[in-house]
TORLUM-337182 format. One line per 8 residues: number of its first residue (from 1); for each residue z, y, x of N, C-alpha, C. Coordinates in steps of 0.1 Angstrom, whole numbers, plus 2048, in hexadecimal, padded with zeros to 3 digits. Atoms other than C-alpha are relative to their C-alpha. Example, Ala and Ser with C-alpha at 12.3 -4.5 7.8 and 13.67 -1.06 7.14 Angstrom:
1 = 800/7F4/809/84E/7D3/87B/800/80C/809  800/7F5/7F7/847/7F5/889/808/80B/7F8
This chain:
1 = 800/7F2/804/30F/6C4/4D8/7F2/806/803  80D/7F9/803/2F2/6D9/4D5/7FD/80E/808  7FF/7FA/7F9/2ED/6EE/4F4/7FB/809/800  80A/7FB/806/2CE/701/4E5/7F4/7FF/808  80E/803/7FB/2B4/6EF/4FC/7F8/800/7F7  80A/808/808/293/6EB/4EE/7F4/7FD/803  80D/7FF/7FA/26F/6E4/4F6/7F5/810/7FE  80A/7F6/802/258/701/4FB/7F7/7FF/7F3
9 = 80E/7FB/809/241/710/4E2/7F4/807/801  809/7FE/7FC/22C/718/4F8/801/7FE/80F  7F9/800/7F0/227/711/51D/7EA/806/804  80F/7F8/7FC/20B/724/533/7FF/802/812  802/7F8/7F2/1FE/735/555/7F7/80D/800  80C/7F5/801/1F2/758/55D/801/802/80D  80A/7FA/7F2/1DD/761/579/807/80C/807  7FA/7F7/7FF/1EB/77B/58B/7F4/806/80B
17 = 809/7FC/7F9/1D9/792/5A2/7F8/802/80B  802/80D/7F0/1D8/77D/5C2/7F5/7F4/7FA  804/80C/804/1C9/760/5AD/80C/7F5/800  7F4/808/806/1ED/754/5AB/801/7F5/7F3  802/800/80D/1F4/741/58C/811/7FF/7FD  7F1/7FF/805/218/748/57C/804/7F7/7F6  7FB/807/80C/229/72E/564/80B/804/7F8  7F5/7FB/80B/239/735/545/804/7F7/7F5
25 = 7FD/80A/80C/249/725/525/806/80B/7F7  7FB/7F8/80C/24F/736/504/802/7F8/7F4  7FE/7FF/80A/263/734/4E9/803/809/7F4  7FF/7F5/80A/266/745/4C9/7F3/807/7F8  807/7FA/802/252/758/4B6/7F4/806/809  80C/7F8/7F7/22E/764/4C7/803/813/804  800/7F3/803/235/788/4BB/80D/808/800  7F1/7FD/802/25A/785/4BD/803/80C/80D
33 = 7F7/7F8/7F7/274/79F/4D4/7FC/7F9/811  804/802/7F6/26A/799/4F7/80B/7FC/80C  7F5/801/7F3/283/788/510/7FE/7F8/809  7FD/80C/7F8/27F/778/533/807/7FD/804  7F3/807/7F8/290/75F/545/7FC/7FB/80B  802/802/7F1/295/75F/56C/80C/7F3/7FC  7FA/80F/803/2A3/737/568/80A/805/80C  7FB/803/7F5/2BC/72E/583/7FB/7F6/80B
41 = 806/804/7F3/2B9/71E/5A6/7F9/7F1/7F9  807/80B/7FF/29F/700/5A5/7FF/7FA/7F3  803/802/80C/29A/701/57E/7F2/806/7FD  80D/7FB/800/277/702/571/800/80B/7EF  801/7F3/80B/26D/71C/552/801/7F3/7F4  7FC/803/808/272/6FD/53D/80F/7FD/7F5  7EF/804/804/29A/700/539/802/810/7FC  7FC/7F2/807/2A0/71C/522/80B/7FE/7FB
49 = 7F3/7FD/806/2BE/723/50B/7FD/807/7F0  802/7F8/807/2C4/732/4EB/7FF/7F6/7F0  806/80E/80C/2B5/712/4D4/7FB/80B/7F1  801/7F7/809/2B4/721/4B1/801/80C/7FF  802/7F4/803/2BE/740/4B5/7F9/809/807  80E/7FA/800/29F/74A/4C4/7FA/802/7F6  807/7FE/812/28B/745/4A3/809/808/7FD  7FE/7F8/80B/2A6/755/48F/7FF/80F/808
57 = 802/7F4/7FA/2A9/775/4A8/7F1/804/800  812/7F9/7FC/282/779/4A7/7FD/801/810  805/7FD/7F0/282/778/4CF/7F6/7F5/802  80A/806/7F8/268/76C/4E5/806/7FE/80A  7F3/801/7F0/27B/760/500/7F2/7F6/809  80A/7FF/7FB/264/75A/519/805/7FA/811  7F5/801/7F5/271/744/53C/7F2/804/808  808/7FE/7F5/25E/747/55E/802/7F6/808
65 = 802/80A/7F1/253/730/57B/802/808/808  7FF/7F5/7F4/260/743/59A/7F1/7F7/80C  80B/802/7F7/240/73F/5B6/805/7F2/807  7FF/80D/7FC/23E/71B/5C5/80B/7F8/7F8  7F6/809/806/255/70C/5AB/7F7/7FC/7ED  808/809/80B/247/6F6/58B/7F1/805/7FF  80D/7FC/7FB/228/707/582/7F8/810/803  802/7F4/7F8/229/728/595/7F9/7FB/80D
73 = 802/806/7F1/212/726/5B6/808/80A/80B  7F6/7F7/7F4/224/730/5D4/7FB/80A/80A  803/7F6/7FA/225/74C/5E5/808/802/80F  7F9/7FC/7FC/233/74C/606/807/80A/805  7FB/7F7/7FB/249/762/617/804/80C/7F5  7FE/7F6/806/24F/774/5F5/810/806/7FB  7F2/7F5/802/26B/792/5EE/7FF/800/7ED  801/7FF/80E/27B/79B/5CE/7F7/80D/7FB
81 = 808/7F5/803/265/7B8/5CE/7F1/7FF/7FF  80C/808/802/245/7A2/5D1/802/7FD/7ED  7FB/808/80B/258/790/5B2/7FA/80F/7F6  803/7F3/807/258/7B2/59E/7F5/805/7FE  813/800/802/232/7B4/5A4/7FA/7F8/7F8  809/80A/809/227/796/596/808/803/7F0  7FA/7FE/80B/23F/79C/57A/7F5/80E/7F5  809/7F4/807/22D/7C1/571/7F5/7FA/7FA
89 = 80B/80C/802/20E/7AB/570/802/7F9/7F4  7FC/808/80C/21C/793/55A/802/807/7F2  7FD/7FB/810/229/7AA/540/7F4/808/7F9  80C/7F7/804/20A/7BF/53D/7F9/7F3/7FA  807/80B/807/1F4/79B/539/802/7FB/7F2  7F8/807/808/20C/78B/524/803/808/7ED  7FB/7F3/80D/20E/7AF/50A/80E/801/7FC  7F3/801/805/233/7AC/50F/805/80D/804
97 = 7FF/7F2/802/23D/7D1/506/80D/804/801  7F4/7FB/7F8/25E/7DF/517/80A/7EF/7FB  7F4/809/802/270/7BB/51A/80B/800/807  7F3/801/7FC/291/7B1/522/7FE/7F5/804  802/80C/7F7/29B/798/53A/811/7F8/801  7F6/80B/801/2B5/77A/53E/7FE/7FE/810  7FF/805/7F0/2BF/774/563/80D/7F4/803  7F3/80A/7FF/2D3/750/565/801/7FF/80D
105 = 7FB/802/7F2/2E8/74C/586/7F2/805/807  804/7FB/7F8/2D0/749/5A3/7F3/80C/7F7  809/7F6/806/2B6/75E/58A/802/80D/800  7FD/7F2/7FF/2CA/77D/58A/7FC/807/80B  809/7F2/7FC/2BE/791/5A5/7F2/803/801  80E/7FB/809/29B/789/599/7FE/805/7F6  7FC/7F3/80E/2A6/796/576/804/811/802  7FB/7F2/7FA/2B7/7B5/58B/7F2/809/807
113 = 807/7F8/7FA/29C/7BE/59C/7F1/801/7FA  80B/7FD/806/281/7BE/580/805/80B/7FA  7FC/7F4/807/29B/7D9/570/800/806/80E  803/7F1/7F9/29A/7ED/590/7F1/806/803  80F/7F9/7FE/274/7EE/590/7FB/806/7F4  801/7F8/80E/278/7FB/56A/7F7/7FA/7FB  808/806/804/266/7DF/55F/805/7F7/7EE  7F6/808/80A/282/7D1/545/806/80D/7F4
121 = 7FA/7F3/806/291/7E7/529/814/7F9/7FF  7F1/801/7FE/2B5/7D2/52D/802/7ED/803  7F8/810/7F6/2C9/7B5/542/808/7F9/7FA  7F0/806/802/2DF/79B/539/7FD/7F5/80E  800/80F/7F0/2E8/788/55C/80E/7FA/7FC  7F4/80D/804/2FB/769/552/807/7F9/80E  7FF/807/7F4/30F/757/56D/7F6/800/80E  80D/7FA/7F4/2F9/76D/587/806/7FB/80A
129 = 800/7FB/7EF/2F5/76A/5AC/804/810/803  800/7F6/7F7/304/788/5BB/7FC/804/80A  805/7FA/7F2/2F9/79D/5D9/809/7F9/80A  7F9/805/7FC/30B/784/5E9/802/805/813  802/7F9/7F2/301/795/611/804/80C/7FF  7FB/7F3/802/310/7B6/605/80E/803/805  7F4/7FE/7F7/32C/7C3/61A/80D/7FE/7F3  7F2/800/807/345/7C3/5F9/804/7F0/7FF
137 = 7FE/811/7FE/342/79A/5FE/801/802/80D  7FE/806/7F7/348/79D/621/80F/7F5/803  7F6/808/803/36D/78A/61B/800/7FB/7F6  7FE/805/807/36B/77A/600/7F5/7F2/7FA  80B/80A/802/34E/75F/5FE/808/7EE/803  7FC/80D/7FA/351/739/603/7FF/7FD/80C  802/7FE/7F3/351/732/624/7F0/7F8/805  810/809/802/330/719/61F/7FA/80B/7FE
145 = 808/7F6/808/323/735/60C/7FE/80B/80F  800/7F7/7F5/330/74E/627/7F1/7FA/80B  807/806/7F7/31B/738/640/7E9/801/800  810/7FB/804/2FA/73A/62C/800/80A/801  802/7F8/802/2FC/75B/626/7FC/80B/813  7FF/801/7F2/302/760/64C/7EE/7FB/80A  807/807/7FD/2E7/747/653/7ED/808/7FE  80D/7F6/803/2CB/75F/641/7FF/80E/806
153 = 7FB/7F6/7F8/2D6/779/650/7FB/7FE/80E  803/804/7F4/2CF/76B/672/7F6/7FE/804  80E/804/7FC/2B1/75C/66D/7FC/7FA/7F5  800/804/80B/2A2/75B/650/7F2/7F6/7FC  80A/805/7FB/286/744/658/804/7F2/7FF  7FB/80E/7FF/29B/727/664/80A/7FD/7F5  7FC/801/806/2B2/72E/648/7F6/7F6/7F3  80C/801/808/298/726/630/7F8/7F1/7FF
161 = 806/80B/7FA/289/709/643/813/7F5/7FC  7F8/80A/805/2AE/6FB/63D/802/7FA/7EE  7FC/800/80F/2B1/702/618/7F4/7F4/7FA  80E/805/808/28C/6F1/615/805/7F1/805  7FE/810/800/29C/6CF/62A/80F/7FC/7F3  7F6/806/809/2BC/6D1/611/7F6/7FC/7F2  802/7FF/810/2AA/6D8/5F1/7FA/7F1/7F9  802/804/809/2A2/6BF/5D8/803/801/7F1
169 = 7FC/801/80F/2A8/6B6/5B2/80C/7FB/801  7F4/806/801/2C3/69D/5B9/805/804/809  7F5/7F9/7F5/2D1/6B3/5D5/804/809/7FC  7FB/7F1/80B/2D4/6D1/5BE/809/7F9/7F6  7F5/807/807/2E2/6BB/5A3/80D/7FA/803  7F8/804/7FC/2FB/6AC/5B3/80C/807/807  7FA/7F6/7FB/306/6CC/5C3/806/808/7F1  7FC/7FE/80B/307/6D8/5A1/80C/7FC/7FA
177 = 7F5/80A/80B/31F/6BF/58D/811/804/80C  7F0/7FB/7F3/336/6C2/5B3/805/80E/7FC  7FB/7F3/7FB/33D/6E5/5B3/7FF/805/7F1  7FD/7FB/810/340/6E8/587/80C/7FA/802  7F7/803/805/35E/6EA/575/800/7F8/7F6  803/808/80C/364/6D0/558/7F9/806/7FA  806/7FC/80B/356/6E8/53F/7F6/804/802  810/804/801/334/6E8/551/7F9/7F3/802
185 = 80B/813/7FE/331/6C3/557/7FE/7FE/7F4  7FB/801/809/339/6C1/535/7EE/7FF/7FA  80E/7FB/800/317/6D4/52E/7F7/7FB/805  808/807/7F7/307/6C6/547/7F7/7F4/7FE  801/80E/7FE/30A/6A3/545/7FF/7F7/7EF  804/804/813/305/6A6/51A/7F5/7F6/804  80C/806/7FD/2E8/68C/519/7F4/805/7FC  80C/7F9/800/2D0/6A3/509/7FE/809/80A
193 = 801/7F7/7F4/2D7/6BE/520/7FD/7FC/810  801/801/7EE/2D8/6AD/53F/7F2/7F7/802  80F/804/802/2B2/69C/535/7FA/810/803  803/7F8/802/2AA/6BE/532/7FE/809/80F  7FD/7FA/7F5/2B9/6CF/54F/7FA/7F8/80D  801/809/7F7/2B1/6B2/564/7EB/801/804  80C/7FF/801/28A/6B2/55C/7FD/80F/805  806/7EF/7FA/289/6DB/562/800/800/814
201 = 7FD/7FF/7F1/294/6D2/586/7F6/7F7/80A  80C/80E/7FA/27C/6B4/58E/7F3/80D/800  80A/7F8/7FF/261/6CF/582/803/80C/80C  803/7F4/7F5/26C/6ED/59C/802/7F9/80B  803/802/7F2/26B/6D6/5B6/7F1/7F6/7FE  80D/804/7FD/24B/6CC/5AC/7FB/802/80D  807/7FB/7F1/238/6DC/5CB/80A/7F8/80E  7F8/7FF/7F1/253/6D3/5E2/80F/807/801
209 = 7F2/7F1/7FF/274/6E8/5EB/7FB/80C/804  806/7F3/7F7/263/708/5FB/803/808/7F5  7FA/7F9/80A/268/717/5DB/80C/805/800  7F0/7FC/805/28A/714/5D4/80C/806/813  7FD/7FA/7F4/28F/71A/5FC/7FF/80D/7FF  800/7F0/802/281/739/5F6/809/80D/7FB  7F8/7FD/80A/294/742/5DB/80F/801/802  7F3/7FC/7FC/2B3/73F/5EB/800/804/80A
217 = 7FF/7F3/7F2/2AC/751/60B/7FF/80C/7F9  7FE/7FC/806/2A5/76A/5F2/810/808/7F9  7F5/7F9/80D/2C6/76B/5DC/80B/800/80E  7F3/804/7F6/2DA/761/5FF/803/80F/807  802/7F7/7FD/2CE/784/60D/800/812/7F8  801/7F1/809/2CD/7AB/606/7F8/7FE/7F7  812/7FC/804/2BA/7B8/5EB/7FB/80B/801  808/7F9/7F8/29F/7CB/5F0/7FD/80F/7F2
225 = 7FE/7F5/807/2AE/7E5/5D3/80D/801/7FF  7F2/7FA/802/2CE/7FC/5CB/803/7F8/7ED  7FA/7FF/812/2E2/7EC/5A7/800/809/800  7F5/7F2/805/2EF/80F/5A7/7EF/808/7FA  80D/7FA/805/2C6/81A/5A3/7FC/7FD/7EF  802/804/80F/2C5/806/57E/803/806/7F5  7FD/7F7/80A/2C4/81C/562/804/7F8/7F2  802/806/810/2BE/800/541/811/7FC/802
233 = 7F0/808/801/2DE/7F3/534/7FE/7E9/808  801/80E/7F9/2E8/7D1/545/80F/7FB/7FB  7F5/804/7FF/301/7B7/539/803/7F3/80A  7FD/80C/7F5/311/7A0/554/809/7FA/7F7  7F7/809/806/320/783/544/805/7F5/80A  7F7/80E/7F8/33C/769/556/807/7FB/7F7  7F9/80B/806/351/74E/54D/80D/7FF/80D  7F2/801/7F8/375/74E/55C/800/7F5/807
241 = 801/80D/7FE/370/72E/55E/7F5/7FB/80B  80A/802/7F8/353/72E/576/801/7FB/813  800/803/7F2/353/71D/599/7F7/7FF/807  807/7FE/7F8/338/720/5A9/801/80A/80D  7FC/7F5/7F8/337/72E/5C7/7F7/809/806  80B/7F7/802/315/73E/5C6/7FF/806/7FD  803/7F4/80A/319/754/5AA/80B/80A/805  7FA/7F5/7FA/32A/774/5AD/80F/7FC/804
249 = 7EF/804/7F8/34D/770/5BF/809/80C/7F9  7FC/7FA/806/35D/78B/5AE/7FC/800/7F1  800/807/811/34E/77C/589/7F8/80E/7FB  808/7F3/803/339/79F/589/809/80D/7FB  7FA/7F6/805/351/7B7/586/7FE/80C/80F  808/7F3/7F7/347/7CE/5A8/7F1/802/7FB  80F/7FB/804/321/7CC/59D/801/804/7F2  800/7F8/80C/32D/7D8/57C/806/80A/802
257 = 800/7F2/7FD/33D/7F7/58C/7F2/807/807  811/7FC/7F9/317/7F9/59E/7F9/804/7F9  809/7FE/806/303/7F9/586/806/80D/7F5  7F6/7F6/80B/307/815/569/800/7FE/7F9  7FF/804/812/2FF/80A/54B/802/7EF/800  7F6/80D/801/311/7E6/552/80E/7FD/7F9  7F4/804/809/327/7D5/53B/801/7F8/807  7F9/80A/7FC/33C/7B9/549/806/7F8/7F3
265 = 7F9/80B/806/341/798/533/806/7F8/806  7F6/80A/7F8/361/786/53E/804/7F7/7F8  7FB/807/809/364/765/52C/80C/7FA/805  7EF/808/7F6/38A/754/532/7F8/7F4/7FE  7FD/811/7FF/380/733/524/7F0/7FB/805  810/806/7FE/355/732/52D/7FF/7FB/814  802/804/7F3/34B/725/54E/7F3/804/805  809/7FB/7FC/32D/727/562/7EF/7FD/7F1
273 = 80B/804/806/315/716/547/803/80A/7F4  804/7F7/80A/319/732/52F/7F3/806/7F8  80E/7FE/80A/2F7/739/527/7FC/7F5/7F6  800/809/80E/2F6/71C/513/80D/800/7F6  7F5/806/80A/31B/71D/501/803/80E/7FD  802/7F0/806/317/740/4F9/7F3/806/7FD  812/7F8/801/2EE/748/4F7/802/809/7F2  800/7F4/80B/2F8/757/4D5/803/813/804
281 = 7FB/7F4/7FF/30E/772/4E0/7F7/808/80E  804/7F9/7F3/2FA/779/501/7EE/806/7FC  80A/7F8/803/2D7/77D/4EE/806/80B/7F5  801/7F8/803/2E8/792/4D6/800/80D/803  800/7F3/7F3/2F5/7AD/4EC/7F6/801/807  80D/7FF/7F8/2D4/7AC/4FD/7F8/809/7F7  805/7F9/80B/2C4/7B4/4DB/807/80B/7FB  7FD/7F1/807/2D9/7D0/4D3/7FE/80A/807
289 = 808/7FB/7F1/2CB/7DF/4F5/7F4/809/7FB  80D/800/7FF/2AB/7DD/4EB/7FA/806/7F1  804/801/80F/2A8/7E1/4C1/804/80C/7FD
């Protein structure tokens, strides 16, 4: 089946104003509708979504290297409010003129918090990360999860330093396929897709784990803005079907009373890999946001 991977049509780096360098990949049209994508945990900006119906929508879909991951350089010690900086940066370089943004799983509260710095004109968080350290998860978490979340909380240093001895490719993968339902191995374990998926992951741990360490002390922790502050429209998309125990624990229906202009998509039969078995319906409603 035809997941709508495909190879970039463009891949790049821009300078930022540290002497950073940011990595990107673009498909679509040069001139097309403007959309990034905050990937998920330990995926590099080469694993997009969408396949054709990029081209035919006219978008620019546009992914990102998060700092120390494929070919973003690293920044340590960085917040999602750093994140939001380089981002301003980027869109001004790049001439990308009020875009919209895609936040998959752990991506979502770097997608959230480029719309609370009013940098985005509208959200779609697919199988997000929730504010998972937020007192309305204090009962309800995994108890593993409970533990990390606890863990950053404590010390968010040594936390960090653990995530960087767990992390790998084949330790993320493997965690992956465990903790999916049939109808994401399914996806998964397609043979194009999981070439696909598999290569995006070898690249964010290019540098190392520090990255993707980071990145989940980050999503494990507060963030460092109010949803209830977000004015653009935002749609949260789940899959009933979703097991992870990362992504939101309530399937986004408290952060869709948070935010105000949040819609809640509740699929019965989709699971967590919805951005691929739905990318139609999730860039359209994006685009009717924005057009």
């Amino acid at each position: 089946m035809d997941y709508g991977v495909r190879e970039p049509a463009r891949l790049g780096q821009t300078e930022l104003p540290d002497g950073r360098l940011l990595g990107w990949a673009e498909w679509g049209p040069a001139d097309g509708t403007p959309v990034l994508l905050c990937p998920g945990a330990a995926t590099s900006r080469r694993l997009a979504f969408g396949g054709a119906a990029v081209d035919a929508e006219g978008v620019r879909l546009v992914s990102l290297d998060r700092p120390g991951l494929g070919a973003s350089d690293p920044a340590p010690g960085r917040t999602l409010t750093g994140w939001a900086t380089d981002i301003r940066h980027f869109v001004q370089e790049r001439g990308l003129h009020a875009p919209s943004v895609v936040g998959f799983s752990q991506g979502a509260p770097f997608a959230l918090a480029l719309a609370a710095h009013g940098l985005v004109s509208a959200v779609a968080v697919v199988s997000g990360s929730d504010e998972l350290a937020h007192p309305r998860f204090a009962h309800s978490l995994d108890p593993q999860v409970r533990g990390l979340v606890d863990a950053v909380a404590a010390d968010p240093a040594a936390a960090e330093a653990s995530f960087a001895d767990f992390g790998s490719a084949d330790a993320l993968w493997d965690l992956i396929i465990m903790t999916s339902p049939e109808a994401d191995r399914t996806v998964y374990t397609d043979p194009v897709f999981q070439a696909a998926f598999r290569r995006a992951m070898d690249e964010a741990f290019g540098q190392g784990p520090a990255g993707y360490a980071r990145d989940t002390v980050l999503a494990m922790g507060r963030w460092p803005f109010d949803p209830a502050d977000i004015t653009v429209p935002v749609d949260l998309w789940y899959g009933q079907q979703d097991t992870s125990p990362v992504h939101s624990p309530d399937l986004g229906e408290s952060l869709a009373r948070t935010i105000p202009k949040a819609t809640r998509h509740l699929l019965p039969a989709a699971a967590g890999s919805l951005l691929w078995t739905h990318s139609d319906a999730v860039l359209r409603s994006l685009l009717a946001h924005v057009r």
